[in-house]
Biopython code that builds the backbone (N, CA, C, O; Angstrom):
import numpy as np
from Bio.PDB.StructureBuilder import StructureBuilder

atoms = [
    (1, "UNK", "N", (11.010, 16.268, -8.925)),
    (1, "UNK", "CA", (11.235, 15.355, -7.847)),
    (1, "UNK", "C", (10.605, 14.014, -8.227)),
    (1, "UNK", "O", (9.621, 13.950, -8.964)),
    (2, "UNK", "N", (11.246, 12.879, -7.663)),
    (2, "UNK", "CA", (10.997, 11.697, -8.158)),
    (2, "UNK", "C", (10.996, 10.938, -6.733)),
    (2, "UNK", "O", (11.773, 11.171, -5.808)),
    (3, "UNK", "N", (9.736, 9.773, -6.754)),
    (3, "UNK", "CA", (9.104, 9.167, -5.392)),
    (3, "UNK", "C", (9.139, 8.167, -5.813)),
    (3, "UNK", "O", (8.890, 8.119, -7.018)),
    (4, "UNK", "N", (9.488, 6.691, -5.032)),
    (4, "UNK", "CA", (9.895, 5.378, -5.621)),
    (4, "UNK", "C", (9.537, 4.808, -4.659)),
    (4, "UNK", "O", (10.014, 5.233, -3.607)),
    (5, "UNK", "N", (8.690, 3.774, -4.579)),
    (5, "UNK", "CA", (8.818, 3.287, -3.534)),
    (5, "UNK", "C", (9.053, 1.358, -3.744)),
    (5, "UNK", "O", (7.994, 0.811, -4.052)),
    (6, "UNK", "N", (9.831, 0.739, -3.655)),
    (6, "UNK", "CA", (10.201, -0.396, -4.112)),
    (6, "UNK", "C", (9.804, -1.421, -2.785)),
    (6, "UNK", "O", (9.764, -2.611, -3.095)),
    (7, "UNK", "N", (9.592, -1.194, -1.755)),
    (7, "UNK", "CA", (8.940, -2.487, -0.724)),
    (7, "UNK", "C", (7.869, -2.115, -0.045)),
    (7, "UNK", "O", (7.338, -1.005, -0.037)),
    (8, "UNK", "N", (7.538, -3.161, 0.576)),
    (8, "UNK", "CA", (6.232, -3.034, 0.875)),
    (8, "UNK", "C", (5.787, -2.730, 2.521)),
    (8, "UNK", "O", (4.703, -2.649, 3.097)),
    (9, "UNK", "N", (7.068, -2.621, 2.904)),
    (9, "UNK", "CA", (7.199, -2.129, 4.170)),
    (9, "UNK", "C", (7.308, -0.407, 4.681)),
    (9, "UNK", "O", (6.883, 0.290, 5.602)),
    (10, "UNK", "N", (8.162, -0.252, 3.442)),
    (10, "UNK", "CA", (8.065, 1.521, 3.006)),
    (10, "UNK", "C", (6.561, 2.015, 2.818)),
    (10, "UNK", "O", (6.132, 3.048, 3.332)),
    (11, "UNK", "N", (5.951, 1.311, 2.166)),
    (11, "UNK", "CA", (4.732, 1.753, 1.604)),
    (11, "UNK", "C", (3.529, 2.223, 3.002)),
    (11, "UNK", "O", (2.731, 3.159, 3.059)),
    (12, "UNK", "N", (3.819, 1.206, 3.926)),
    (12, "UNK", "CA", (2.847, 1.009, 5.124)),
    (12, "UNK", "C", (3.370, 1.826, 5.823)),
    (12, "UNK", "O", (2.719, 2.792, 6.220)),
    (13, "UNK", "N", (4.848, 1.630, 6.199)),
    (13, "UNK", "CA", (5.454, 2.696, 6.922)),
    (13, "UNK", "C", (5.601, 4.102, 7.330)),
    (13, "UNK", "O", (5.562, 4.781, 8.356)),
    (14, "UNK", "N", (5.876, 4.293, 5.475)),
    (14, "UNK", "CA", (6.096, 5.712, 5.429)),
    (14, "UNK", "C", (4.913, 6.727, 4.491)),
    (14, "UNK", "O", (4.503, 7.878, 4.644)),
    (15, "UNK", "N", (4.671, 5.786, 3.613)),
    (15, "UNK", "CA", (3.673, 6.631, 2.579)),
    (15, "UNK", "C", (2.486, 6.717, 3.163)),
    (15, "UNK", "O", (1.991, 7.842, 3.242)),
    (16, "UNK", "N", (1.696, 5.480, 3.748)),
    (16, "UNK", "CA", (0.315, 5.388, 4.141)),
    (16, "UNK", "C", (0.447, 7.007, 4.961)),
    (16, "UNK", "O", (-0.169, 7.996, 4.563)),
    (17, "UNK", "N", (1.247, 7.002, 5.993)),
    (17, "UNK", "CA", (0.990, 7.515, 7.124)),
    (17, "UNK", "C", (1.346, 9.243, 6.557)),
    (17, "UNK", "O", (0.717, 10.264, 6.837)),
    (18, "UNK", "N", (2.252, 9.128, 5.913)),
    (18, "UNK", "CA", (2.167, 11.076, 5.475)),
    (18, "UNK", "C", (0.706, 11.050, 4.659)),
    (18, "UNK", "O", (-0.150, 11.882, 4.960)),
    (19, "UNK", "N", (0.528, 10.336, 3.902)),
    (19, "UNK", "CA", (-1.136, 10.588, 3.212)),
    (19, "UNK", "C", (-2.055, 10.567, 4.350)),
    (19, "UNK", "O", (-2.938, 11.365, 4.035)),
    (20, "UNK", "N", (-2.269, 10.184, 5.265)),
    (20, "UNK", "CA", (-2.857, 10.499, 6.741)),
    (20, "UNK", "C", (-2.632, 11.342, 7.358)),
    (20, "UNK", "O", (-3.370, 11.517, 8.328)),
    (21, "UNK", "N", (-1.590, 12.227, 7.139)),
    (21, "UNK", "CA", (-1.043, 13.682, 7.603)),
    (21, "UNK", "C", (-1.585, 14.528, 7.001)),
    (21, "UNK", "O", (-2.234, 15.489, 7.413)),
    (22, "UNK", "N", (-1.243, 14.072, 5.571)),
    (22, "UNK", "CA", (-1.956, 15.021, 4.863)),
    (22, "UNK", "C", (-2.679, 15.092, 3.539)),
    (22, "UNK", "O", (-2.128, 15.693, 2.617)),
    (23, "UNK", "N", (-4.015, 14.462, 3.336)),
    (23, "UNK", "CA", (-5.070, 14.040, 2.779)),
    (23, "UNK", "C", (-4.367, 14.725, 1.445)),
    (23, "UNK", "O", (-3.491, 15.581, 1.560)),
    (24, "UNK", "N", (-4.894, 14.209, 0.056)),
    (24, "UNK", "CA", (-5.365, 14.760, -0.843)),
    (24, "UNK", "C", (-6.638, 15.239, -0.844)),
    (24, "UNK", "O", (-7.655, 14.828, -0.285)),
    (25, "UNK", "N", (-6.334, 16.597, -1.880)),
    (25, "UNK", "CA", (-7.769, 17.450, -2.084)),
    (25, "UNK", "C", (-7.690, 16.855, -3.666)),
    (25, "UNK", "O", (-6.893, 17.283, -4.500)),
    (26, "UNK", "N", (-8.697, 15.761, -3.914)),
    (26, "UNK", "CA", (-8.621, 15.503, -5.403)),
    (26, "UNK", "C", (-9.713, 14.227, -5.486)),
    (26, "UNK", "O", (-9.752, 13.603, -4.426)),
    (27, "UNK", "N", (-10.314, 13.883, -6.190)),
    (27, "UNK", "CA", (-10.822, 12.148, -6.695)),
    (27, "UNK", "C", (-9.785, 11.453, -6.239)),
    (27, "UNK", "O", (-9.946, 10.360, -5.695)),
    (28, "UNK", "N", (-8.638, 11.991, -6.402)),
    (28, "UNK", "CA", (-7.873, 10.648, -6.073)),
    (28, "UNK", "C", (-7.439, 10.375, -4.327)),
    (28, "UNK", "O", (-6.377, 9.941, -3.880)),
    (29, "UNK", "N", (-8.529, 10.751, -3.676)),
    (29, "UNK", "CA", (-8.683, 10.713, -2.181)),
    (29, "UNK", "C", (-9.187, 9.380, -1.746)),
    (29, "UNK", "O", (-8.769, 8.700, -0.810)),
    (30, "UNK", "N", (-10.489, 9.028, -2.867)),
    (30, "UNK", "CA", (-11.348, 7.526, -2.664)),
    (30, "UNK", "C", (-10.415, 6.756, -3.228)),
    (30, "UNK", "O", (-10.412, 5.715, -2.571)),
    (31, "UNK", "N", (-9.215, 6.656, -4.519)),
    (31, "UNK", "CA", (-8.011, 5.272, -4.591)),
    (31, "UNK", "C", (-7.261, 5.722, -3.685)),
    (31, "UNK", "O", (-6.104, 5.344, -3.865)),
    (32, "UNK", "N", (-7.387, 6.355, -2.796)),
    (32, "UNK", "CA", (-5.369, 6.096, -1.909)),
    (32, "UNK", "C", (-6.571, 5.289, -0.895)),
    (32, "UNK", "O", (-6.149, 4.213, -0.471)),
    (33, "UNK", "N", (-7.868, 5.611, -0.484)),
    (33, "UNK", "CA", (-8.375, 5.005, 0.724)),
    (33, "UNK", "C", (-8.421, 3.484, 0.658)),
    (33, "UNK", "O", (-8.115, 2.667, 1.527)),
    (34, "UNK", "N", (-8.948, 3.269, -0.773)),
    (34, "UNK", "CA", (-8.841, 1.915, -1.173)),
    (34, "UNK", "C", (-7.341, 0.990, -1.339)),
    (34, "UNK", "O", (-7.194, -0.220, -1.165)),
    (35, "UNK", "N", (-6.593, 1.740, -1.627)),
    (35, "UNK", "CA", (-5.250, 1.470, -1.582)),
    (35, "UNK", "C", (-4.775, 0.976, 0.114)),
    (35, "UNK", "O", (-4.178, -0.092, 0.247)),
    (36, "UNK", "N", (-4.968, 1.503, 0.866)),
    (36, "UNK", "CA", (-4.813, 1.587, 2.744)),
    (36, "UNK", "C", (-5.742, 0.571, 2.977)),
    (36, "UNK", "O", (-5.318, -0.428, 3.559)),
    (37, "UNK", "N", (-7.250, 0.618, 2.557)),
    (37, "UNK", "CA", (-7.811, -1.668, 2.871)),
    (37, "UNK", "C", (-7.060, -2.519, 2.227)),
    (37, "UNK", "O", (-6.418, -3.386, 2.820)),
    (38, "UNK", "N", (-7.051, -2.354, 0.787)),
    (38, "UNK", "CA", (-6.373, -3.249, 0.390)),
    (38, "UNK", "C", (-4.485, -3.854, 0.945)),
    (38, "UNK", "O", (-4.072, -5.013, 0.917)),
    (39, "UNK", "N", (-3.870, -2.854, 1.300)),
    (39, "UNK", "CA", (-2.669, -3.130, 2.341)),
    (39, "UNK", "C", (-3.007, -3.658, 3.597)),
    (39, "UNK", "O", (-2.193, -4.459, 4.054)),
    (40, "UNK", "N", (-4.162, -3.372, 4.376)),
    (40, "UNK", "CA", (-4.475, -3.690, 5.543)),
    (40, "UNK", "C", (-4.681, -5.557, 5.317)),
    (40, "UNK", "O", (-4.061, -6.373, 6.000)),
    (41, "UNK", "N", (-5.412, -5.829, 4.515)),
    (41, "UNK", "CA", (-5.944, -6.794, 4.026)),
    (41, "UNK", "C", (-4.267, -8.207, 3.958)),
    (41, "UNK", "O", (-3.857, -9.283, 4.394)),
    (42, "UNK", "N", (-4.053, -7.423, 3.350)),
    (42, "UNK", "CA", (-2.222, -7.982, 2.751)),
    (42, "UNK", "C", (-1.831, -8.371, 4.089)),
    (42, "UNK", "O", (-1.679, -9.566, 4.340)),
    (43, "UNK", "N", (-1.634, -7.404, 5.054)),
    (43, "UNK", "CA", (-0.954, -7.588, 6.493)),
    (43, "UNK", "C", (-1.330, -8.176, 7.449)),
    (43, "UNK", "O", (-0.646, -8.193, 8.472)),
]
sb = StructureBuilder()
sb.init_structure("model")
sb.init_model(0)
sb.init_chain("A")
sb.init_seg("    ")
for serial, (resi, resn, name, xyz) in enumerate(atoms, 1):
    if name == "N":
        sb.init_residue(resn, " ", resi, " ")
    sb.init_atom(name, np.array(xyz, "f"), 0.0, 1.0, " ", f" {name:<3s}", serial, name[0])
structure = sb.get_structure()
C-alpha cells in the first residue's frame, strides 16, 4: 500500500487527525508530535 499526500490541507485534515486516533507505538511518536507544532505554526 502506498500513502501520498501532495497538499497541505490533506495533511491537517486527514493525516494529523487519524495519527490522533491512533498514536504510534514507536520513537517515531516525538517526530509526528513535532510535525503537528510545526503545521500548527504554518496555519
Amino acid at each position: 500500500m502506498k500513502f501520498e499526500i501532495r497538499d497541505h490541507k490533506d495533511l491537517v485534515q486527514k493525516t494529523i487527525p487519524h495519527f490522533e486516533k491512533f498514536p504510534l507505538i514507536s520513537a517515531k511518536q516525538n517526530d509526528k508530535e513535532e510535525l503537528i507544532e510545526a503545521l500548527k505554526i504554518k496555519i
